[in-house]
FIMAR-543131 format. One record per residue (C-alpha): y negated, x, z negated; residue in three letters. Coordinates in pm, 1 decimal. Last residue first. Layout:
% residues N
<atom c2="Y" c1="X" c3="Z" type="Ala"/>
...
% end
This chain:
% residues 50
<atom c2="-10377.6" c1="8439.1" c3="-10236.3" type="Unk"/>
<atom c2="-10029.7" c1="8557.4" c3="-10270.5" type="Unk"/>
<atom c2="-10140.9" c1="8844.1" c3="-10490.7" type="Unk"/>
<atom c2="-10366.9" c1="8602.7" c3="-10733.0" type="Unk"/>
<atom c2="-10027.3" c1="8424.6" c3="-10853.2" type="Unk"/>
<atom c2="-9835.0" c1="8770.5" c3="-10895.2" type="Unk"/>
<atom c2="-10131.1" c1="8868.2" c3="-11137.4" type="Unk"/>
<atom c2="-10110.4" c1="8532.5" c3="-11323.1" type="Unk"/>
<atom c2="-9752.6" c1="8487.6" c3="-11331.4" type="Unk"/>
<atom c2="-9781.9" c1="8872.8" c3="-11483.7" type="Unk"/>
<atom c2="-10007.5" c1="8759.4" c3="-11732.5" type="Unk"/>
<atom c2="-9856.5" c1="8435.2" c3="-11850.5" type="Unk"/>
<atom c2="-9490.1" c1="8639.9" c3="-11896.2" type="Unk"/>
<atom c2="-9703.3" c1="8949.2" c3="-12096.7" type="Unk"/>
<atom c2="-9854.6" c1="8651.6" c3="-12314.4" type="Unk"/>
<atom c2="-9529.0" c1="8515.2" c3="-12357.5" type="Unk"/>
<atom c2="-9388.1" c1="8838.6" c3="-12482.8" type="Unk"/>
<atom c2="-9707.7" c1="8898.2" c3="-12703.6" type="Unk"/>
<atom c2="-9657.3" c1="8562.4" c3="-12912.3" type="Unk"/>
<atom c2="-9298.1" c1="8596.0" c3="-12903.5" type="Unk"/>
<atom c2="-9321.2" c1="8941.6" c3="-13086.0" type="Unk"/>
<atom c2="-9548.2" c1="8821.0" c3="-13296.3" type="Unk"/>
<atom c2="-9350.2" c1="8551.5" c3="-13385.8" type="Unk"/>
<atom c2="-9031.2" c1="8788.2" c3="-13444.5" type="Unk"/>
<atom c2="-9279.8" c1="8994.7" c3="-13647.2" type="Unk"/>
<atom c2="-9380.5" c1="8722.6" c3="-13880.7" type="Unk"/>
<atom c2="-9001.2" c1="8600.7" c3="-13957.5" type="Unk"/>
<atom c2="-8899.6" c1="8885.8" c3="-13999.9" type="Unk"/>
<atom c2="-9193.4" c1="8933.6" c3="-14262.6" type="Unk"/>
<atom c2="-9127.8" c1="8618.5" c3="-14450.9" type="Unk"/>
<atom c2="-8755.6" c1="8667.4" c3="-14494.9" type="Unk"/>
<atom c2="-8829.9" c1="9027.5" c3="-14611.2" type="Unk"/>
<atom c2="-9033.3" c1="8829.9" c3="-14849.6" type="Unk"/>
<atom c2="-8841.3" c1="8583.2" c3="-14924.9" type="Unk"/>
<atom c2="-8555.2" c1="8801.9" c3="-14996.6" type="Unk"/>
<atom c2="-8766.6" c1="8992.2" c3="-15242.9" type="Unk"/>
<atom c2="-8885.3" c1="8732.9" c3="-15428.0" type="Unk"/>
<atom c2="-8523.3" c1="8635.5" c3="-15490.1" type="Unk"/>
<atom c2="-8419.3" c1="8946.1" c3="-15576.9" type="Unk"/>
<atom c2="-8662.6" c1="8967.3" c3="-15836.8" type="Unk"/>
<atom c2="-8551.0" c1="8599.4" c3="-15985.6" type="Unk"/>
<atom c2="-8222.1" c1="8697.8" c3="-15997.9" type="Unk"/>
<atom c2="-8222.2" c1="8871.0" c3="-16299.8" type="Unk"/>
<atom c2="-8499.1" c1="8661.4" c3="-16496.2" type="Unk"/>
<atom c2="-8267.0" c1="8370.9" c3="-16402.2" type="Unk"/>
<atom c2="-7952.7" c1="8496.1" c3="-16516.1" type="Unk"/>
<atom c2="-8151.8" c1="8587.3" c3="-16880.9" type="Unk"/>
<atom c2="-8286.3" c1="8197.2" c3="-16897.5" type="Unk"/>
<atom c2="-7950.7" c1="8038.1" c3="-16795.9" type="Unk"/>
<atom c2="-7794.4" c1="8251.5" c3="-17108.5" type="Unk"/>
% end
């Protein structure tokens, strides 16, 4: 009995972590480039008031 409940949520379980595992790779992508565009425009409005 535990063996057949296992082999049917085992799948979903895989699955789950990997949608988990890709949200959670975009949203640091995401972060990655947003602070990169924050750093660049600092930058730019940094070399305008010199």
């Amino acid at each position: 009995m535990n063996i057949s409940i296992y082999a049917a949520v085992e799948p979903s379980a895989t699955s789950l972590w990997r949608v988990t595992g890709e949200t959670m790779a975009i949203n640091a992508a995401r972060t990655q480039v947003f602070c990169f565009g924050i750093f660049v425009s600092k930058l730019t409005t940094h070399n305008e008031q010199l």
